[in-house]
N, C-alpha and C positions, 0 to 999 in steps of 0.2 A: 733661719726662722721660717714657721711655716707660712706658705702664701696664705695674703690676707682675705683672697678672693676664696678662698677655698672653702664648699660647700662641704658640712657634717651632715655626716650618713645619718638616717633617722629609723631605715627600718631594711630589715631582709625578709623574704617570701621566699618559700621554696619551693625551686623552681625542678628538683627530679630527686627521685629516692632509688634507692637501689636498695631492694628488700629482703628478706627470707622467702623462699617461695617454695623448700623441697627440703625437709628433713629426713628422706627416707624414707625406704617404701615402695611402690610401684610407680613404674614410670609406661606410659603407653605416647605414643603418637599417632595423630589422626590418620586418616587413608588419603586423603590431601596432601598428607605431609606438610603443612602449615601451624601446627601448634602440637606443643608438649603438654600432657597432662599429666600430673604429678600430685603425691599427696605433700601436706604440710601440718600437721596432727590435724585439728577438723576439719580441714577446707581439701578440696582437690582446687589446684591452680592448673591454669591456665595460661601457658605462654606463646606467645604469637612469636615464632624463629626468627621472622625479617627484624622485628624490631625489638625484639628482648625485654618486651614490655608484659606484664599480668593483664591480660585484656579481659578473664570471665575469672569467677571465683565462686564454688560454692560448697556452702557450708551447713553443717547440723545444729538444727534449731537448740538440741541437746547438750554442744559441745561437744561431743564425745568424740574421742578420736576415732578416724577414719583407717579400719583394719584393710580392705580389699576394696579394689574397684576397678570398675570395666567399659570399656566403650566398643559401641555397637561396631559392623562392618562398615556402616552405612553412615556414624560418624553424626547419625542421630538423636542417640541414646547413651546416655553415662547413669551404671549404676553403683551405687555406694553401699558399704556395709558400714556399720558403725560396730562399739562394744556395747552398743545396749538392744544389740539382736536385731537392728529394725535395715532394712533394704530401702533405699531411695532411689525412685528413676527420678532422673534429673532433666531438663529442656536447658541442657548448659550454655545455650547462648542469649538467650532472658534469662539465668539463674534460679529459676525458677523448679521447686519441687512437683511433678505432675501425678505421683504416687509413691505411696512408703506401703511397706507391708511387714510384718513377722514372718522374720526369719527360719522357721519352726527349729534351725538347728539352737540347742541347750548353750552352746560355749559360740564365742565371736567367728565368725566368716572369715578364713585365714586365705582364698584364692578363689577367682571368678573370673567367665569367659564367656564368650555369643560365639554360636557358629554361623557360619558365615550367610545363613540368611538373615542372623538379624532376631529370631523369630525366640530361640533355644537358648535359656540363661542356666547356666551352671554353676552350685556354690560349692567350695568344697569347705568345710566344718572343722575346726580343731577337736571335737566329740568323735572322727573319724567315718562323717559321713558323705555323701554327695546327694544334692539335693538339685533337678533340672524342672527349672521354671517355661511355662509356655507364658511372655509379658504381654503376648498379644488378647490372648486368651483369659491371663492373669490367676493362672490354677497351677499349684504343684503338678508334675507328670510323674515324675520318679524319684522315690527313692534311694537310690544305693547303699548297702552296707556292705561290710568286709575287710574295708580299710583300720590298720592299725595306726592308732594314735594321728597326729594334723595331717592333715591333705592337702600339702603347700603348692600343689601343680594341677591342674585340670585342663586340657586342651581337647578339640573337637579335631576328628580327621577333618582332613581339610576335605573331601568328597565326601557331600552330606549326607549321600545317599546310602554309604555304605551304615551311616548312625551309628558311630561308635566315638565312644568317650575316651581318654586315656588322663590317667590320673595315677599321681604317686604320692607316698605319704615316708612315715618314718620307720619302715622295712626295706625300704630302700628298692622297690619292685615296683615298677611299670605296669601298671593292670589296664587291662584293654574289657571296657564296660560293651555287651549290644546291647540297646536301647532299648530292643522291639524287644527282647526277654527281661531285659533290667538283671542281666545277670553279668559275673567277669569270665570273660571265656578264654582269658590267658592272664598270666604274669610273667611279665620280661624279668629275667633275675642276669644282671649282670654287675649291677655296681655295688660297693659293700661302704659308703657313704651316700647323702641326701641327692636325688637327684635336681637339678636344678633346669635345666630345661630341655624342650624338644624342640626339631627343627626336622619336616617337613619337605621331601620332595613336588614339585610340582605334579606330578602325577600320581603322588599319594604312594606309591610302593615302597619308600625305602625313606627311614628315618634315622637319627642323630640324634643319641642323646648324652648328657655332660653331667657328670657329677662332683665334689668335692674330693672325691678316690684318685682324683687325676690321673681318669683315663676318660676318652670318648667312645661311645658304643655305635657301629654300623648296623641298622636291624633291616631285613629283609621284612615288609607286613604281611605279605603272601605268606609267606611258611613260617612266620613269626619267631625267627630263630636271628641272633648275633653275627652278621661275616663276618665283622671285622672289629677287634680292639685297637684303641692306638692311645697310647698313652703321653700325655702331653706334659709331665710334669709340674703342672700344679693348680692347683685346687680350681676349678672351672666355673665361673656363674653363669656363663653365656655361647649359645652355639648358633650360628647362622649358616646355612646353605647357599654357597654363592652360586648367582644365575651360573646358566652352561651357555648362552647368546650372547655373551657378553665377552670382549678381547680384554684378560686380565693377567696379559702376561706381564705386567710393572711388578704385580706382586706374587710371580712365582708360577702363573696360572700355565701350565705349557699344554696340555691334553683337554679331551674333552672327558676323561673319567672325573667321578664327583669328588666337590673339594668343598672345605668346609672351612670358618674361619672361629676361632675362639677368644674368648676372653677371659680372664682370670686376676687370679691375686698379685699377679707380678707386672701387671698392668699395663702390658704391652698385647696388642694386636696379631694373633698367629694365622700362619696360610698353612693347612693338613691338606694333605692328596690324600682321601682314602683308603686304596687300592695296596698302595703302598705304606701307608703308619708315617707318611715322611712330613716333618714340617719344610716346606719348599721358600716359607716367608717368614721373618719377624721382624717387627715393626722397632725402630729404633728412637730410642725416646732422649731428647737432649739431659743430660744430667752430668753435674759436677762431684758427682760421691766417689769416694775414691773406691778401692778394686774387693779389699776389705769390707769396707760400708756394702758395699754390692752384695757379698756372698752371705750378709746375716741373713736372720730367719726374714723373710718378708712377708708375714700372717698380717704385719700392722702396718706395711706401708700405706701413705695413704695414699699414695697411686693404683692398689690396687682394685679392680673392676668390679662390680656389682651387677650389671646389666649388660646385654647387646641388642638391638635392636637393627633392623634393616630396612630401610626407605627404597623400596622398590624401583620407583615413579624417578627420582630423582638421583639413582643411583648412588646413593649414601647410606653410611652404618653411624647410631650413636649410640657412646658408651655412656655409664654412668658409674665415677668412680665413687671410694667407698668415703669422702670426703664432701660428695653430693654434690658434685659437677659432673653438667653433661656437654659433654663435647662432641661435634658433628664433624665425621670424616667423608671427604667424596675418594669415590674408586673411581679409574684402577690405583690410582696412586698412591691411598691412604693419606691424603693430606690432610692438615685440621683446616677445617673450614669454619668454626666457629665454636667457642665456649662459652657457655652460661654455670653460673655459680649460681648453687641452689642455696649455700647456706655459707655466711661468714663466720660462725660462729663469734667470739667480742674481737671486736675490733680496737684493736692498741695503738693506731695512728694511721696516717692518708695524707699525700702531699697531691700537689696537683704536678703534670708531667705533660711532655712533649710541647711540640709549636703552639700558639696559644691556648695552652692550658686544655689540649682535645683531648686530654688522659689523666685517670688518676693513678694513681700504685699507693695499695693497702696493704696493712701489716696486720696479719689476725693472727688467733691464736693456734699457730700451725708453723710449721718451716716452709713452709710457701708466698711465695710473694705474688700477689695478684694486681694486672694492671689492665684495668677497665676502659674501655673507649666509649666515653658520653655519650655517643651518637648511637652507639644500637647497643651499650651493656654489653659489646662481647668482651669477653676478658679473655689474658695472657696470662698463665700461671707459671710461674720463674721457680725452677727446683734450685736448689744449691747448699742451703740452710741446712744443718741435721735438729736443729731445734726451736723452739719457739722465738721470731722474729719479734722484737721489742723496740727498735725506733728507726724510722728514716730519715733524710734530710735529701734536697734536691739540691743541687747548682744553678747557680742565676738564667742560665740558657733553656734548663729545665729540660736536656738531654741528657745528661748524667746526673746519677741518684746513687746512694749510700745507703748500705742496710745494716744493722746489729745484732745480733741476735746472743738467744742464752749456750750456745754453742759455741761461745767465745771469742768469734771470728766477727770481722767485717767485710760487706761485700762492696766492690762499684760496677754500678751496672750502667749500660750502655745503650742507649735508643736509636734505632735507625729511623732517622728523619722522615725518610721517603714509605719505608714498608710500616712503621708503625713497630718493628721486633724488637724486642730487648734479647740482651746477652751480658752474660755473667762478663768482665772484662778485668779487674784485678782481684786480688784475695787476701788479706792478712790476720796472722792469727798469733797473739802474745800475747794475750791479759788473762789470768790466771782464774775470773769466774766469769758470770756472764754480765755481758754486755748491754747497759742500759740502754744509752743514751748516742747520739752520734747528731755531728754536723758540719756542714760544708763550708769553705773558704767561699766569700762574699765576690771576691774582685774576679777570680779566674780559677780552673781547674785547677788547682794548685794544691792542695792536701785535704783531708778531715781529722778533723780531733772526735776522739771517744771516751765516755766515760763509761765507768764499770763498777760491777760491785766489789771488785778487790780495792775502789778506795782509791784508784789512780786514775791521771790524764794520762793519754795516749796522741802524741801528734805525728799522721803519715801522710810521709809525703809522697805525690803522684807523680808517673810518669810524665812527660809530657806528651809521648803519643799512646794514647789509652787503644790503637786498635791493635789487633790477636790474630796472631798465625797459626793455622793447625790446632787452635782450638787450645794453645798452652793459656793460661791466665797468668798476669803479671801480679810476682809475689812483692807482698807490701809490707817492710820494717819500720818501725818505729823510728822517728825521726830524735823523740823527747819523748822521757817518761815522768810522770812525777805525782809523789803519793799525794792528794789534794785535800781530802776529807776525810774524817775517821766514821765514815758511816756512807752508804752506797752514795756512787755521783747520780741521779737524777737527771738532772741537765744540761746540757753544755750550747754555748751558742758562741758563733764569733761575729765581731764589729764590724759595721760596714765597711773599712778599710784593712782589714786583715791584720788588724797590728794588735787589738785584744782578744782574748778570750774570759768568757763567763762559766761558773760553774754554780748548781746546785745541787744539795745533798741534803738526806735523810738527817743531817746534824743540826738542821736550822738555822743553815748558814749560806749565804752567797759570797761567790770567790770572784775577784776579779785579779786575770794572770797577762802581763805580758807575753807578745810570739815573736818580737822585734830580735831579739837575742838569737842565734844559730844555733840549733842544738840541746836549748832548755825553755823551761818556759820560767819566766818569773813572775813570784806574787806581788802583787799591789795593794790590794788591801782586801778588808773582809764585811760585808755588808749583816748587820746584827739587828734582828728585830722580832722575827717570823717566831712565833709561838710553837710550830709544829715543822717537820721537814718541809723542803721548796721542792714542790714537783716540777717548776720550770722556769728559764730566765731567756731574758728577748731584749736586745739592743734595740734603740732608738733609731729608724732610720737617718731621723736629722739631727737632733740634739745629744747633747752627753748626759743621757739618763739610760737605765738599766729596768726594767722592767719586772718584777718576781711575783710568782702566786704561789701558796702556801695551803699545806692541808689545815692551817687556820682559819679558812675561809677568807681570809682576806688577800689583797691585792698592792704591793708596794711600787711605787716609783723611788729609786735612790738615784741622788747626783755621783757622777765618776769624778769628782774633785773634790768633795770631802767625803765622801762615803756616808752620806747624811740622808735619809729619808725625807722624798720631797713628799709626797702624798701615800694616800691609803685610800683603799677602795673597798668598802663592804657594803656586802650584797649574796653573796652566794649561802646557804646554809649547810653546805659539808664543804670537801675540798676543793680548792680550786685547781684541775689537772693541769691545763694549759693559758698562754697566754700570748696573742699578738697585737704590734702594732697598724693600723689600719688608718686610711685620712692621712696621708704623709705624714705621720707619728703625730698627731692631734686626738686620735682617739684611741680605745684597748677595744680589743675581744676577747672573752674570758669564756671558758667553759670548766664545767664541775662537776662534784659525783652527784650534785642532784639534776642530773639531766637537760639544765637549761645553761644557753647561749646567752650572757650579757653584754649589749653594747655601751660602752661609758664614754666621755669626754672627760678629756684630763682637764680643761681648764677650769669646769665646772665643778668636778667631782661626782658630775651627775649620772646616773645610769639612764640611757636613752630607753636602751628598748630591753627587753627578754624575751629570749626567743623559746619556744617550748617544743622540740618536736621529737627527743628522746625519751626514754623509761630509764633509761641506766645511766651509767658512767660513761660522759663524752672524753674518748680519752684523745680522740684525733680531732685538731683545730687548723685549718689553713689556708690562706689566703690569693686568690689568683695575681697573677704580676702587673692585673691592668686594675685592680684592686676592684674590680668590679664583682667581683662571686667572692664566697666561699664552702670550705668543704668541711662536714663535720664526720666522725667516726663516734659510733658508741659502745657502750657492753650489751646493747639491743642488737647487735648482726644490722644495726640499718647505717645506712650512707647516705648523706644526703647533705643536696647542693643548695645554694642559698644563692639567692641572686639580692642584689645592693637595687633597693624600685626607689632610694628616695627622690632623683630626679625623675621618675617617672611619675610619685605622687605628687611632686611638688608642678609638676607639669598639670596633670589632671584638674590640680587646685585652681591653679591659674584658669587653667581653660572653663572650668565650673565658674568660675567669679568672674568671668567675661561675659558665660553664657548667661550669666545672671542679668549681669547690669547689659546685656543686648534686650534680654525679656521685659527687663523693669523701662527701660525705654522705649520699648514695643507696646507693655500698658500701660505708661503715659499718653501715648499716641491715641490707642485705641480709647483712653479716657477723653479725651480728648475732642476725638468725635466721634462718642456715645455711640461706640459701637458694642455695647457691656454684654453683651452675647460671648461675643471672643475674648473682653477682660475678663471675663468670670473662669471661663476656661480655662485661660492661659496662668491666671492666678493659683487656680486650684492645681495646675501641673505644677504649677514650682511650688507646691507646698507652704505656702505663705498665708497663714491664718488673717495676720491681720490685713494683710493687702486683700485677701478676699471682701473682709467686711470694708474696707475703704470703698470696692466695686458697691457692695451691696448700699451703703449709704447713700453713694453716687446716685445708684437707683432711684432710688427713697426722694430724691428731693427734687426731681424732675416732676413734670404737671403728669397727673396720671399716672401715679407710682406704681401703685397696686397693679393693674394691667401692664405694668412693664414689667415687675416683678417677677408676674405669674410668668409671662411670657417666656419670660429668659430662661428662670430655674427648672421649668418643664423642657424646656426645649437640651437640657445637660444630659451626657450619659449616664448609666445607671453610675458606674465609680465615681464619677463626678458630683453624682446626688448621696454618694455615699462620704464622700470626704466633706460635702456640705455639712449633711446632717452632724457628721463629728464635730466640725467646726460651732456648729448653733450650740451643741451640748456644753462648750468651752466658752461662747461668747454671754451663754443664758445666765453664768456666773457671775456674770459684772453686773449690774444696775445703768449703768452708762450703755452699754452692747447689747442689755434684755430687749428693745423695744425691736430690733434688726433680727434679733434674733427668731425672735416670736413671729416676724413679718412672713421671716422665711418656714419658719414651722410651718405658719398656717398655710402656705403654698404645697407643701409638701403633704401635711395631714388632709388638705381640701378636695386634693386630688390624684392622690396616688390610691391605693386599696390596702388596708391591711398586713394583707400575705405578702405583696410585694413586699414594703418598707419593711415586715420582718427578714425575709431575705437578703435583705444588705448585711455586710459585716458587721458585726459588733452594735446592731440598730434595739437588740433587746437592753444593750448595758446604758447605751446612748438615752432611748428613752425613759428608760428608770432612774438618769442621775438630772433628766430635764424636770421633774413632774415636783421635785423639793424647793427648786429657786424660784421655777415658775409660784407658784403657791404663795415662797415670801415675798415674790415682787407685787403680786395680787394682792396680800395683804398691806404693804407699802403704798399702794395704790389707793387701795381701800380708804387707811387713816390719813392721807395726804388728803382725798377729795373731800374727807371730813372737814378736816382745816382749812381749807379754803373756804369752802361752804359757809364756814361761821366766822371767818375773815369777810366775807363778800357782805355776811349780813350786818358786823360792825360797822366796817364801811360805810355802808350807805345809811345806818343811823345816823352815824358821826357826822352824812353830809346834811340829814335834812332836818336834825333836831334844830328847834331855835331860825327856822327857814324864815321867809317875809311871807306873804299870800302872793307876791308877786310873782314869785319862784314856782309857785303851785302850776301858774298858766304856761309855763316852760315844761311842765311835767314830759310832756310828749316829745318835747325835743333832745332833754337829756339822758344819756343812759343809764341810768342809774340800778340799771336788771342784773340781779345775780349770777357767775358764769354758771352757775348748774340748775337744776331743778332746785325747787323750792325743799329744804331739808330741816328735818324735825327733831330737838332735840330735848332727851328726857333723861330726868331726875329723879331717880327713885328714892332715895335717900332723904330730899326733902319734905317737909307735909305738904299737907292739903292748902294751910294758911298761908304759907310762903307761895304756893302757886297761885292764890287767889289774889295776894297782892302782885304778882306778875303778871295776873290780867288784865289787871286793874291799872297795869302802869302800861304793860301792852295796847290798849282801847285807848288809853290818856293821850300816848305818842300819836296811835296811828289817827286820833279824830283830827289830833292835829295838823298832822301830815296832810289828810287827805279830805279838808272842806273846799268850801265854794262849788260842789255838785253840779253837773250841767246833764243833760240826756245824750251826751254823746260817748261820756265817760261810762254813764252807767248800761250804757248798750257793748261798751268793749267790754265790761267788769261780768258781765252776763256770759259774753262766751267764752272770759277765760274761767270763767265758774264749769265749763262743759270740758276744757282742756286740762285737767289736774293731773299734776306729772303722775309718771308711772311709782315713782317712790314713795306717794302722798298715797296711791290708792294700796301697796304694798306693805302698808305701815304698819306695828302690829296693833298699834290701838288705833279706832275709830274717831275720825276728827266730824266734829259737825262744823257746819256753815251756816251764818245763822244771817241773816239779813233782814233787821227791820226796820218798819216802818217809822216811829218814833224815835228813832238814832236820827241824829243831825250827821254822821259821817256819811260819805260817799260809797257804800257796799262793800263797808269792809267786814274782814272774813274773821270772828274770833274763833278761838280751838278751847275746848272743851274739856277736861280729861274726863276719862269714862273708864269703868271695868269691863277687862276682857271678858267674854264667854267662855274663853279656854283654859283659862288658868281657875284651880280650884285653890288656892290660897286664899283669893279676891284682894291681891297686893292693890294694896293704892300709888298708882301715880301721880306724879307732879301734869299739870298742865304744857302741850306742847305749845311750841312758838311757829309760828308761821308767817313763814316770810309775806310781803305782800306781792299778790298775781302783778306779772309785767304787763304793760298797756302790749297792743296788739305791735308796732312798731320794735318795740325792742323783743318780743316774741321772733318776728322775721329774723331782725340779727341773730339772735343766741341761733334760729334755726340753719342759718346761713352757714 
């Protein structure tokens, strides 16, 4: 059972890609000798050698694929052609375009060069022209015509001074351009195919050139005539000049007459003595092809070379094969020092390899096996295969690995612990088509089984000491054969104790076989479900379940004791290619043709996560042994690593939810003792809306609010007054929050300026969603003071209708004043008659209310007749006062209705009501 403590994975990040970076095309290296510049249909890449990483990349705004491009002497200037005629100089290390111009050649820029000041750019045209740019100047200088058909070569003598151009096309002649005439004052005619490149003496007199004719030409430039032909046998792309101060006798070098080295279609390294036509060198390439394989044509190896180049500074040559890897050799030796892969093409599976897990080994679509070193991307490319390799599998130690391929054979190959090398170590080959499927014995080096599209298992057994003398490989028979499925095998996996094996097949079946028997394998039973073939089956590390994905999209778990389906897992929407267990067999990884990475929990049924970071078909799925990574392969050329963060986020979480409740106990404190300065602060950093307004309230109720308001909220940072402001636009919503809210508005609108507070983020949206609640709160407001108003005036009827006169003499002592101003209220609806008996019931009350007159009353009643609220004199009709002398009442004040002057209807109203003036005492209070 799985431990119970055991945490489920929740998420992967990836943590490196290994990309396409070089499809072909031109490859140059800086004068540093620190990065490869290469094309990749629009982009030139940019690779930095130490660490095998794309560190610049730059690309056409157009798309358009990138035909030619050139980098200065100086390592300052990269420039680009595209096919839509246009020239880019580039600032490739801000990627940055700093001029584009028209091309004026008609057809794409097929080849471009700088001489060596830097200053002189030369295009040569598939129209058959040459076109030499001054970039400093940024003006055409010359024209050239002459050239028949593309201009695939253009090179400057290397002494500038002589100004001459050399340029070949598809006549297959050398033309030597002078500048200063813009005319050609010779053609080299030696080779009767394309010539492919020149190479330069140090002192400019005597050049090398190589053509597809497979022969090299020796040209004196003095007398512009051929010394020497030497014929290399076969098809040439690449010639270099090796220094003459340099001790190169490892590789042949004995004299100090000129030696040259080439590269070609056969994909080995040559050392020519010129003097003599002799190859003194050739470079010996590790390979398993037998003597036959050897002698066919090799037009289509894909060893064969495309490029040479020569690292002066550092004493190294790199090639670039015709499969778009570049490999760096150091002299004298010729050793490989380093290969980069420019291009996977699809990738069909990836295991991980060597001591923990510092390597992978990929199966693309090639007969080459490639095995990548995480730390700097150099890769090991493993010949052996004559055709497309189709599955591997590792051994638990992860030094021995198993490959398959459609060339019917299986390989084991062999890692050397301490150097990091692989070597091919056994070989067998009996299955009569090709070879799906393969995988390795769980407990110990002890065999692999294969499956094939002829429809059988293959179980071989291994030596017990896998190392090779003299380079012989140990041949490997079949131990048990046995026809399994009537449709290709798929898959095959064995048990973690070596005693089952798994098969799946194109027939929508899973096979479960005994290995316990000597000699055969026996069936057990047949697992029945899958709607469409099983592309793949994976044992349970702990329990007795079986694992199958199905191009039904779905996902089965089967028990190996009834052959019963325990669960199903859908989620993917095309096939599911692969599938492992992960979490000590508590959870699946699944990957599909639609590009994404599912992590599920069996016990749930749930799918955790998806992961997204291919376009194609993930056809490689697999898992590190400390279960912490994994590694994915696509039909995108991309690779890439996945690192397991969920203890790292579930760490982060933690540590946020600490920092939290540190903070939240920090502004307790600070609440505490009112120090709201830094609670406000500390609030708004932790993003806490309503803890903000908890400070702001805190504010509010202390003596002298207002001035501690202003105080504080001025004294915040601009960001700080900006996540306020957010906050008020979200608190102005409530009716409960408006009155905090509006506190802090007014602090903010009272004394900030205009253009400022537009300047905050988002302060135009903020203040247009404040300016609608504000309004209905005002109106709320509004109708509320109403109702109180004529609550206050009920009130105090209620207290003093039906009073004694004794009550009268307590007038002064009790409060009996309205909370607000004196408020008017009018009936237009009813007549004239109904308001005259409301005066009339009006003057009835108040004479009541307010006899027994003294001269002390009527001196207050006088200057509150001078004080009449601001609402009274606002009103829209005209109230009279009318105080006379034959009223028995004490100066009381009747209202009048009267017609506006403004209104031309001449509407009648009803009479208003008015309250009665407060004695000068309860005046103070209300003022209070």
């Amino acid at each position: 059972m799985a431990n119970t403590n055991l945490q489920f994975k929740t998420n992967y990040v990836v943590e490196s890609k290994i990309e396409p970076f070089y499809k072909g095309g031109k490859v140059k290296i800086s004068k540093d000798e620190k990065y490869i510049f290469c094309t990749c249909e629009s982009r030139v890449n940019v690779l930095e050698i130490s660490t095998g990483k794309i560190v610049h990349s730059v690309q056409h705004d157009d798309q358009e694929d990138i035909t030619s491009f050139t980098l200065s002497c100086d390592d300052e200037m990269l420039v680009t052609a595209s096919r839509a005629l246009l020239l880019k100089q580039w600032d490739w290390r801000e990627a940055q375009c700093t001029r584009s111009w028209r091309a004026i050649h008609t057809v794409p820029v097929a080849s471009m060069t700088f001489d060596s000041t830097s200053t002189l750019l030369a295009t040569g045209g598939c129209d058959g022209t040459i076109k030499l740019w001054d970039v400093l100047k940024q003006y055409c200088t010359h024209n050239l015509k002459g050239s028949s058909g593309v201009v695939h070569l253009v090179q400057f003598h290397p002494d500038i001074s002589k100004l001459q151009l050399f340029s070949s096309s598809l006549d297959c002649g050398i033309r030597v351009w002078d500048l200063r005439s813009s005319q050609c004052v010779c053609v080299l005619q030696s080779h009767y195919s394309a010539v492919t490149s020149l190479s330069f003496s140090p002192d400019g007199g005597t050049m090398v050139s190589s053509g597809r004719d497979k022969i090299c030409t020796v040209w004196d430039l003095k007398t512009q005539k051929a010394t020497r032909t030497v014929p290399v046998y076969e098809a040439v792309e690449g010639v270099v000049l090796l220094p003459d101060d340099e001790d190169l006798s490892e590789i042949g070098v004995k004299s100090k007459d000129l030696h040259f080295i080439t590269a070609g279609s056969k994909g080995v390294l040559r050392v020519w003595e010129a003097s003599t036509a002799r190859c003194v060198y050739a470079q010996t390439l590790h390979s398993t092809l037998t003597e036959e394989e050897e002698e066919k044509d090799d037009d289509n190896d894909p060893r064969s070379l495309t490029y040479l180049l020569l690292l002066p500074a550092s004493s190294r040559l790199a090639t670039v094969t015709a499969e778009h890897n570049i490999v760096l050799y150091q002299l004298p030796g010729l050793t490989t020092q380093q290969q980069f892969v420019g291009y996977n093409d699809e990738v069909l599976d990836v295991k991980f390899l060597g001591k923990g897990d510092s390597h992978i080994v990929v199966a693309t679509n090639s007969c080459q096996l490639k095995v990548f070193e995480l730390l700097t991307n150099s890769c090991q490319i493993l010949y052996g295969h004559t055709d497309t390799v189709l599955s591997l599998d590792v051994f638990k130690k992860g030094l021995v690995f198993a490959s398959c391929a459609k060339d019917r054979s299986v390989r084991v190959w062999q890692m050397d612990s301490d150097s990091g090398r692989v070597h091919c170590v056994a070989h067998g080959s009996n299955h009569t088509n090709a070879v799906g499927s393969i995988t390795c014995s769980r407990m110990k080096v002890s065999f692999v089984v294969s499956g094939s599209q002829d429809c059988t298992l293959k179980v071989w057994d291994l030596p017990a000491d896998l190392s090779t003398t003299g380079g012989d490989l140990h041949r490997l028979t079949p131990r048990a054969t046995e026809k399994a499925h009537d449709k290709d095998v798929n898959s095959v996996a064995v048990s973690p104790n070596d005693k089952l094996l798994a098969s799946g097949s194109q027939d929508r079946t899973a096979k479960l076989w005994s290995l316990a028997a000597e000699g055969s394998v026996g069936m057990l039973g047949v697992f029945r479900g899958h709607r469409r073939g099983v592309w793949a089956v994976c044992f349970s590390p702990i329990d007795q379940v079986l694992a199958t994905s199905s191009a039904d999209g779905a996902t089965k778990l089967w028990s190996l004791q009834d052959f019963s389906c325990l669960k199903t897992f859908e989620g993917h929407d095309a096939s599911v290619l692969k599938v492992i267990f992960v979490s000590r067999g508590t959870q699946l990884l699944t990957s599909g043709s639609d590009g994404l990475v599912k992590l599920w929990t069996i016990k749930t049924n749930e799918c955790v996560k998806t992961l997204d970071a291919h376009q194609d078909k993930v056809w490689g799925l697999h898992g590190s042994r400390k279960d912490n990574k994994m590694v994915t392969g696509s039909a995108d050329s991309n690779i890439t690593l996945w690192m397991d963060v969920t203890e790292v986020e579930l760490a982060e979480e933690q540590a946020k939810q600490e920092d939290q409740i540190l903070k939240q106990q920090e502004l307790s404190n600070l609440l505490h003792e009112k120090k709201y300065l830094k609670a406000l602060g500390l609030a708004i950093s932790l993003d806490q809306p309503r803890t903000v307004l908890t400070v702001i309230k805190a504010i509010r109720q202390v003596e002298d609010s207002h001035k501690l308001l202003e105080k504080t909220v001025l004294k915040l940072r601009v960001d700080q007054k900006e996540s306020l402001l957010r906050y008020c636009a979200v608190w102005n919503t409530n009716a409960r929050n408006c009155q905090d809210a509006q506190a802090v508005l007014q602090v903010l609108l009272t004394h900030l300026p205009p253009e400022e507070l537009l300047q905050y983020q988002g302060a135009r949206t903020h203040l247009e969603g404040l300016i609608p609640y504000t309004e209905r709160h005002m109106q709320r407001i509004g109708n509320l003071l109403q109702a109180s108003m004529f609550l206050n005036y009920m009130w105090q009827k209620m207290r003093v209708a039906g009073a004694p006169s004794s009550m009268n003499q307590e007038d002064d002592d009790m409060d009996t004043t309205p909370l607000a101003q004196p408020f008017f209220m009018i009936d237009k609806e009813r007549g004239m008659a109904g308001g005259d008996e409301e005066k009339q019931d009006v003057n009835d009350s108040d004479g009541e209310t307010y006899e027994n007159p003294n001269a002390v009353k009527e001196k207050e009643e006088e200057e509150d007749d001078d004080e009449v609220s601001a609402s009274n004199k606002a009103s829209i009709h005209t109230v009279s006062v009318e105080n006379g002398a034959s009223s028995k009442t004490n100066g009381n004040h009747h209202s009048e209705s009267e017609q506006s002057s403004e209104e031309e209807d001449l509407e009648e109203v009803n009479v208003m009501k008015c309250l009665p003036v407060p004695s000068a005492r309860q005046r103070q209070t209300f003022t209070s």
